[in-house]
C-alpha positions as CSV (number, residue, x, y, z in Angstrom):
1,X,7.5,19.7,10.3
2,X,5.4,22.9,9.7
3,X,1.9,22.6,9.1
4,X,0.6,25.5,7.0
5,X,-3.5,25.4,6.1
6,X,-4.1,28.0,3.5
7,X,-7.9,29.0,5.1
8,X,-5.8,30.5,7.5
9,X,-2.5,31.2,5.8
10,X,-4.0,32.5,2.8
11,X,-3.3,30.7,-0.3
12,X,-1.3,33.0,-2.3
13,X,1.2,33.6,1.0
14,X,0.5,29.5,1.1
15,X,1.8,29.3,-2.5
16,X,4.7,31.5,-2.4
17,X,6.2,30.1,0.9
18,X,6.5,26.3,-0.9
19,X,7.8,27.6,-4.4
20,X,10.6,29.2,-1.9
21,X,10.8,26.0,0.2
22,X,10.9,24.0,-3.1
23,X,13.6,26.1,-4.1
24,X,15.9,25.9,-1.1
25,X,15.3,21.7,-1.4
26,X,12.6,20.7,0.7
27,X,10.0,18.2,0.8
28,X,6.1,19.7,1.2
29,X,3.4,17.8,1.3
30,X,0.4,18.6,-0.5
31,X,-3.0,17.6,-1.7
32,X,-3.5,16.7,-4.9
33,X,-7.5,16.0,-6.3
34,X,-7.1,12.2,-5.2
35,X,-4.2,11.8,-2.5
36,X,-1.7,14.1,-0.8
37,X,1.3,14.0,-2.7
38,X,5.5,14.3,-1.5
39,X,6.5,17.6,-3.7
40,X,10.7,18.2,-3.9
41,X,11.8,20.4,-7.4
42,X,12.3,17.7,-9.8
43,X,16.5,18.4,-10.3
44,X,17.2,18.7,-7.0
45,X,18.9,15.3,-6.7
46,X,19.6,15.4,-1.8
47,X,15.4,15.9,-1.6
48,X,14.6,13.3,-4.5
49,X,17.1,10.8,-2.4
50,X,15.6,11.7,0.4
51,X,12.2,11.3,-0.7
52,X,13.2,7.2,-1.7
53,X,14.4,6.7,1.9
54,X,11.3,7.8,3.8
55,X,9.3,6.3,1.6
56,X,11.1,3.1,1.6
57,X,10.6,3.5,-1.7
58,X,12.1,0.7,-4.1
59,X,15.1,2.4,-6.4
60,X,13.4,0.4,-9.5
61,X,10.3,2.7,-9.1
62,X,9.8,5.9,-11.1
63,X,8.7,9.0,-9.5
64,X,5.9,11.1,-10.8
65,X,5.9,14.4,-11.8
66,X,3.2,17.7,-11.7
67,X,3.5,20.3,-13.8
68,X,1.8,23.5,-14.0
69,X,1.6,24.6,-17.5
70,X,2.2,21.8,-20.6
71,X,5.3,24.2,-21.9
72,X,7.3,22.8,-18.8
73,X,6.9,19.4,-20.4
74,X,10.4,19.9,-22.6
75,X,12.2,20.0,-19.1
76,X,11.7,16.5,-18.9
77,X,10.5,14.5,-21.8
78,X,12.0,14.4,-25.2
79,X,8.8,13.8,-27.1
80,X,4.9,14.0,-26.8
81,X,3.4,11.4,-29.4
82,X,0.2,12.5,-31.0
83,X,-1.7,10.1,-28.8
84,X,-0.8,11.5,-25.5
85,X,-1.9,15.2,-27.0
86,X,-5.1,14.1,-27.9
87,X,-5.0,12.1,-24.0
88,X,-3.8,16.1,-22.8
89,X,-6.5,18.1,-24.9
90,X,-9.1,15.6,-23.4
91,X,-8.4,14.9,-19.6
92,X,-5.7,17.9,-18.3
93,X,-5.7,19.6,-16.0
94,X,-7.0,16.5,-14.2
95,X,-5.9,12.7,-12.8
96,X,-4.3,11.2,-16.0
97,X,-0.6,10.5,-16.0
98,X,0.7,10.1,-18.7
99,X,4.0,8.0,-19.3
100,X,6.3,9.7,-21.9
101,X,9.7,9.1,-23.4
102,X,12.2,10.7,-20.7
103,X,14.9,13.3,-21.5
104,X,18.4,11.5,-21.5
105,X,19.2,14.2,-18.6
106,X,16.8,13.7,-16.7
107,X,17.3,12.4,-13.1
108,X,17.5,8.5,-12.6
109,X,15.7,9.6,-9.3
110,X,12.6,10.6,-11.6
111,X,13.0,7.9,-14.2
112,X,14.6,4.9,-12.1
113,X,16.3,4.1,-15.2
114,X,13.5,3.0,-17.5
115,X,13.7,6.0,-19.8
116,X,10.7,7.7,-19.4
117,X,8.8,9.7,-17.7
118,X,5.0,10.2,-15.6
119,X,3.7,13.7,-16.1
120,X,0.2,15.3,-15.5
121,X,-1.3,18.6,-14.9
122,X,-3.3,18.2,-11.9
123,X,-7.3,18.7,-11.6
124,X,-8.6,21.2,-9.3
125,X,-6.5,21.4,-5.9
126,X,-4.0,22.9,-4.1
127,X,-1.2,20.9,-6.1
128,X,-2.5,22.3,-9.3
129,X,-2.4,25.8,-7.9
130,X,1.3,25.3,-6.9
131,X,2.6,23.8,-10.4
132,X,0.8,27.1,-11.9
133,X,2.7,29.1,-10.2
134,X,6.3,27.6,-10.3
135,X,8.0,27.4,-13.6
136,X,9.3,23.7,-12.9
137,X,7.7,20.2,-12.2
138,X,7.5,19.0,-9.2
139,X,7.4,15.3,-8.0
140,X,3.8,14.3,-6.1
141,X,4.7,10.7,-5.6
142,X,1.9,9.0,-2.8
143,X,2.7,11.0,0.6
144,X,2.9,7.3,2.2
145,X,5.2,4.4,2.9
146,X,5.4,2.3,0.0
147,X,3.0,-0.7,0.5
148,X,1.1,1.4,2.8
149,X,-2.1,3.0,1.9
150,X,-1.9,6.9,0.8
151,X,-2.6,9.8,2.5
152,X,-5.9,11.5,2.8
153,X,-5.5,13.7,5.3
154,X,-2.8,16.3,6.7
155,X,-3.1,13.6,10.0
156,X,-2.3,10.6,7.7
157,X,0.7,12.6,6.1
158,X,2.0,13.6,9.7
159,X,1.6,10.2,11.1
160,X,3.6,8.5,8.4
161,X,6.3,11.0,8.2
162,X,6.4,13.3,11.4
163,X,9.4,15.2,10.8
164,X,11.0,13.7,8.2
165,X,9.3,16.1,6.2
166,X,9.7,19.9,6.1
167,X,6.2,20.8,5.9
168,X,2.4,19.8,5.2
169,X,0.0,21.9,3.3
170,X,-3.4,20.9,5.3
171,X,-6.2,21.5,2.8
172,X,-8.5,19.0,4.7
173,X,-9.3,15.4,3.4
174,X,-9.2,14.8,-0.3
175,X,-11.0,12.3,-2.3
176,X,-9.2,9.9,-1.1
177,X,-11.0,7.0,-3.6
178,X,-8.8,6.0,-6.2
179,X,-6.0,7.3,-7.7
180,X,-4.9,8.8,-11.2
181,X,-5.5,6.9,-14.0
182,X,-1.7,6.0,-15.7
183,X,-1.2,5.8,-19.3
184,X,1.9,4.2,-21.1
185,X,1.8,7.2,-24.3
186,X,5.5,5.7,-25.5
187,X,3.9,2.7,-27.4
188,X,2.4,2.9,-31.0
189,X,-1.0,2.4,-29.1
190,X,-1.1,3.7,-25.6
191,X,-1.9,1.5,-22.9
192,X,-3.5,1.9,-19.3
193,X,-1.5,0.6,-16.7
194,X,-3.2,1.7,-13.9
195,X,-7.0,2.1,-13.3
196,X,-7.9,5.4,-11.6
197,X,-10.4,7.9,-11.3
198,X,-11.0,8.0,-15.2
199,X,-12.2,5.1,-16.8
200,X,-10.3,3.3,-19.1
201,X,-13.4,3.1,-21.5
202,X,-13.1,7.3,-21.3
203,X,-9.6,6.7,-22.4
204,X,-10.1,4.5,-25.0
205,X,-12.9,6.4,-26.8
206,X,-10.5,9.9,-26.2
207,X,-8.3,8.0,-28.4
208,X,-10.2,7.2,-31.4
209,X,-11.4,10.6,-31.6
């Protein structure tokens, strides 16, 4: 496992060595504004499968996506209700997922079969300059064993994973509080199913606006 830390690296070399990593199928890990996140290019089915086994990750659980730009959004879902736009306009880039209705294409990897799919543009962090600069999503499930708590660190990442992983970006500790905030957007009124760094009350009133 290669450990790359931008400070030193540089982040534009940073960037452009895991958008070529991504592209030859490997798993990076990097951080995110909350956690450090597993990144493998969301069609790439051997680093997706691979990403399940280290993780001991249950095959009934979804996998999250990044993206970089809301255009990349009709790679992988088939609609965006009004609700989760005026959700978008209000909290991205930032930690709000947002559950949409899946493309019929899409990897059962990145959907475990429940027809949809978790998006978000991330907030400020190394994991938002990456999706920027790619022109495809890329998963940031929890760089952790399931059940285990996530990563805040490059150390936590390594420790879990060692070299079942190609490489870890080390920006230095993140947050590390609380995770995104997930909203379901496929119901006629969006629900929050997981509390996270944005309130559910700032959700709520985003929606009535």
């Amino acid at each position: 496992m290669e450990i790359i830390r931008p400070l030193e690296y540089g982040v534009e070399a940073a960037v452009t060595w895991c958008a070529a990593a991504l592209l030859r199928g490997a798993i990076i890990a990097f951080p995110t504004e909350t956690f450090y996140g597993l990144g493998a290019k969301y069609d790439n089915p051997l680093p997706l499968e691979r990403i399940y086994t280290i993780k001991n990750r249950p095959q009934n659980k979804a996998m999250p996506l990044i993206i970089g730009q809301r255009e990349l959004l009709g790679l992988v879902a088939e609609a965006v209700p009004p609700a989760a736009e005026r959700l978008m306009n209000r909290f991205w880039p930032g930690p709000l997922t947002l559950i949409l209705p899946a493309k019929a294409n899409l990897s059962r990897y990145i959907t475990a079969g429940t027809g949809t799919v978790a998006v978000r543009i991330p907030g400020t962090s190394f994991a938002q300059t990456l999706a920027a600069a790619v022109e495809f999503p890329i998963t940031a499930t929890s760089a952790n064993i399931s059940t285990h708590p996530p990563a805040a660190s490059a150390d936590a990442v390594s420790r879990y994973f060692n070299d079942h992983i190609d490489a870890v970006i080390d920006c230095g500790r993140t947050p590390g509080t609380v995770p995104s905030t997930i909203v379901d957007a496929t119901r006629e009124r969006p629900v929050v199913l997981r509390r996270g760094v944005i309130p559910e009350e700032e959700v709520l009133l985003a929606l009535q606006a």
